[in-house]
C-alpha positions, 0 to 999 in steps of 0.5 A: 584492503577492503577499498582495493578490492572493490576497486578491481572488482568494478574494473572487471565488472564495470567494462561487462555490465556496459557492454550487455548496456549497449547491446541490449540498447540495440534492441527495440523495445518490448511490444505492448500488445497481445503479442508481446514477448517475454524480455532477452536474457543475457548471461549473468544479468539475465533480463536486469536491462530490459527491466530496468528500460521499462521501469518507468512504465513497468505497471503496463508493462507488466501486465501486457505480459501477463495477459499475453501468457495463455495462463497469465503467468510468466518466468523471467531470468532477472540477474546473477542466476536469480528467476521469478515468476508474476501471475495474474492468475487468482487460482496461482494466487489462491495456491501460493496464499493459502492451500501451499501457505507454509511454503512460500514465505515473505523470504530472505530477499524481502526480509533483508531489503525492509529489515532497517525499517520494519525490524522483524514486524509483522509485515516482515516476519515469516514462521512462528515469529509472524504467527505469534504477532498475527495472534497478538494483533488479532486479538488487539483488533477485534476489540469493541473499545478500539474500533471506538476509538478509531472513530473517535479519532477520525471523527476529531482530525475530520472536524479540527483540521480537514474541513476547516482547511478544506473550508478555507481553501475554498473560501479563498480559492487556492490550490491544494495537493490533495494527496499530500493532505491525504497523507497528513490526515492518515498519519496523524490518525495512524499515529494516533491509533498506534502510538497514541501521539499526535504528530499535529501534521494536518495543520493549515500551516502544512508543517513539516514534522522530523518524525513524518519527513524521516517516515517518508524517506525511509519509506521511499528509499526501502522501496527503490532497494527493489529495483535495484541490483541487492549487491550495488544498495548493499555495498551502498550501505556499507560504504554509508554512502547516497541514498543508504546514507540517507534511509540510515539516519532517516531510520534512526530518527523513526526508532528513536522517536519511536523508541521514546514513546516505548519508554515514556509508556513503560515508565507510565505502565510501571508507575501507574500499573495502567494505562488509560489510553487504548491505542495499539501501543498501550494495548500491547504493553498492557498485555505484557508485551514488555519487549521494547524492540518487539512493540517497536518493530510491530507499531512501525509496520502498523504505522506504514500500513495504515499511513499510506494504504488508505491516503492513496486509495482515497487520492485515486478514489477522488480522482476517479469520482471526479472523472465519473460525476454519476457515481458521485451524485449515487454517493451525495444520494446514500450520504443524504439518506444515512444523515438521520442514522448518523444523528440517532445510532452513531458513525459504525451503524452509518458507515455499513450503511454506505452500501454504493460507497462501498461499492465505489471504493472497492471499484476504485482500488481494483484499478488502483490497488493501493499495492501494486503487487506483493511477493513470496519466496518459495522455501522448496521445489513446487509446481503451481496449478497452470504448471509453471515449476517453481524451485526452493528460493525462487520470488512468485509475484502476485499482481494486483493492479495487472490483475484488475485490467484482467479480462477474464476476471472482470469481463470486457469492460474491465476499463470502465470504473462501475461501481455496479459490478459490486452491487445487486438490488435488494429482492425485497423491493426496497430498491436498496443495493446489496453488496456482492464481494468478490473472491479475496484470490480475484481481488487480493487488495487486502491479501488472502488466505492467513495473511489477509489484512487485519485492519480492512474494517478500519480501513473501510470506517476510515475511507467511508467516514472521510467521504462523507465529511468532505463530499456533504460540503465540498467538491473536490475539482482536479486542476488541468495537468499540462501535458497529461491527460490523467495522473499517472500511478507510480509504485512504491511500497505504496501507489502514488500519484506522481506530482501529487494531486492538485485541487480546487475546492468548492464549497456546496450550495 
């Protein structure tokens, strides 16, 4: 019965959808100018075509339209009645982030489209549920002893397997994709400090482990539900058909390998009444967080968040500094002048001393946020400070990759990658930088307000420590691509270089 009924329904459908397909394909296509204009709506699909035509290249689309709004927000009809709005404009994000917090929510559209994967994580809880992980977790990472871990961790997976492979592959001239290495060395790191495994995925072999290629599909397939219409993934996965038959047993082995490091550390915790390790998993435990799918769902968002966010800005970080050598003789100047602080005061003291490297990570990921953009669900009727009207249910986007090709947050050189516009001379006469940081509403890389990232300093020890280790030995060259000038950037959960990033390594005099 329930086959017959979705048989009439794509009979009365199906003839519909392609009729607006091939009205819509005779309309040109959007400009990309100053003087774009927002998308034709139609009844029922609203602007669904339209989109989906420029989902190739939606980054710049996106933003020439925010920049074409006199208020650098819009409102689009996108399908079945459903309008959202994207904003560029920090004093709309500051409002939706922090002054109206309590009313705009990760949502029920959110929540529902990453739930397989996250469960009710952090990254996907709203109300007193987030707010009691945001506790938690707070306390968790504001611990000296977790902070010396994540050194110690860093430190180990740089000197065991990233320089030696990155040696060898210098020594023997090969290429290598430099983001999909990226991506190992942070996810045994993150693997590490959250569930304190090491999945041993940096290795010279370059394997492939079931817990890391599962991460990875159900990451990617969780990400394209967005853009695609919620009724067709959700029949997909009631069918258990194509991709949702592939993102259910890819979320199965992450939460039965996930799940079984839960058991073995309560059984551990029982028998012990301890538990030596300090990793995010234990510290939760050890705290009397016993609940197996609460520890669960929180260690996997923790996991993709630490995974994925620092490997691609440190992938468009390289890039970037191969296509500006300058900044990159300033960061082998500020390596070569903290080499005694690292020898006498340890790896913390010498990381906040990279001031330019800072600065130059900073610059990079306003160009390339490793997300793209983030959303949430208004939970009742609001007017944000340039007017736009927002009604209960309705998604408003903040863009941060639109927002950092903003010329009114960045002046008209916003094209220009300069870490300089971070940084101002110490008044002492030392000659040394001072950071200068931005407002978190202008560059919401790491989000703002209560939600603001937790793990930002990790991240930045992470990035800094990754820098130093490899530009000391090595210059990392970017092989010619054929038939593209630079790498393009492609938006999942997390921005990625599209066909990866190939390399040659070249050893330092």
């Amino acid at each position: 019965m329930f086959l017959q009924l979705l048989t009439l329904a794509s009979l009365v459908l199906l003839p519909l959808l392609f009729f607006f397909v091939f009205k819509a394909s005779s309309q040109p296509n959007p400009k990309t100018s100053n003087n774009t204009k927002l998308p034709k709506s139609y009844p029922i699909i609203g602007s669904f075509i339209t989109l989906s035509k420029n989902h190739e290249r939606r980054l710049p689309w996106f933003t020439d339209l925010l920049r074409s709004s006199p208020s650098n927000t819009f409102t689009l009809h996108h399908s079945l009645g459903k309008h959202f709005v994207v904003t560029a404009n920090p004093t709309v994000v500051q409002h939706i982030l922090k002054t109206h917090f309590p009313i705009y929510e990760k949502g029920n559209t959110f929540r529902t489209t990453l739930t397989d994967l996250l469960g009710d994580g952090i990254f996907n809880a709203d109300g007193d549920n987030w707010k009691f992980q945001r506790q938690v977790s707070s306390h968790e990472f504001n611990t000296k002893s977790l902070r010396k871990f994540v050194e110690q961790v860093v430190d180990a997976e740089l000197s065991d397997r990233l320089i030696p492979i990155l040696s060898s592959s210098a020594t023997s001239n090969s290429i290598l994709d430099f983001q999909d290495i990226l991506q190992r060395f942070a996810f045994d790191n993150i693997s590490r400090i959250a569930f304190g495994y090491d999945p041993a995925y940096l290795l010279p072999s370059l394997p492939e482990a079931k817990f890391a290629v599962a991460f990875d599909d159900a990451v990617q397939i969780s990400s394209d539900r967005f853009s695609s219409l919620p009724p067709v993934w959700k029949l997909k996965r009631v069918l258990g058909i194509g991709s949702e038959k592939r993102l259910r047993a890819a979320v199965s082995e992450v939460r039965e390998f996930a799940n079984t490091i839960v058991r073995e550390k309560k059984r551990e915790l029982n028998e012990t009444k301890a538990l030596e390790s300090v990793d995010l998993l234990s510290r939760f435990l050890g705290s009397g967080h016993s609940d197996e799918k609460f520890v669960t769902d929180i260690v996997i968002s923790f996991t993709l968040a630490g995974r994925d966010t620092t490997s691609a800005a440190l992938t468009w970080f390289f890039w970037l500094l191969s296509q500006n050598p300058h900044v990159e003789d300033e960061i082998l100047k500020e390596i070569s002048g903290t080499a005694e602080l690292e020898s006498a005061a340890g790896g913390y003291d010498e990381v906040k001393e990279m001031v330019y490297t800072h600065a130059a990570l900073c610059e990079s990921m306003r160009l390339y946020p490793p997300v793209a953009a983030d959303s949430k669900q208004a939970m009742k009727d609001d007017v944000l400070p340039d007017g736009t009207k927002v009604k209960k249910g309705m998604t408003v986007t903040y863009h941060v990759y639109a927002m950092g090709r903003m010329e009114e947050i960045w002046g008209e050189d916003w094209a220009e990658y300069r870490p300089d516009r971070w940084l101002e001379r110490e008044e002492n006469g030392a000659h040394k930088w001072k950071f200068v940081g931005r407002d978190s509403f202008s560059y919401p890389v790491f989000q703002a307000g209560p939600r603001i990232c937790l793990g930002k300093e990790m991240a930045f020890l992470q990035m800094k420590r990754v820098v130093s280790a490899v530009l000391k030995r090595f210059k990392v060259v970017p092989v010619e691509r054929e038939g593209r000038a630079q790498p393009e950037f492609v938006p999942y959960i997390t921005g990625k270089m599209k066909g990866g990033f190939p390399v040659t390594i070249v050893e330092r005099a």
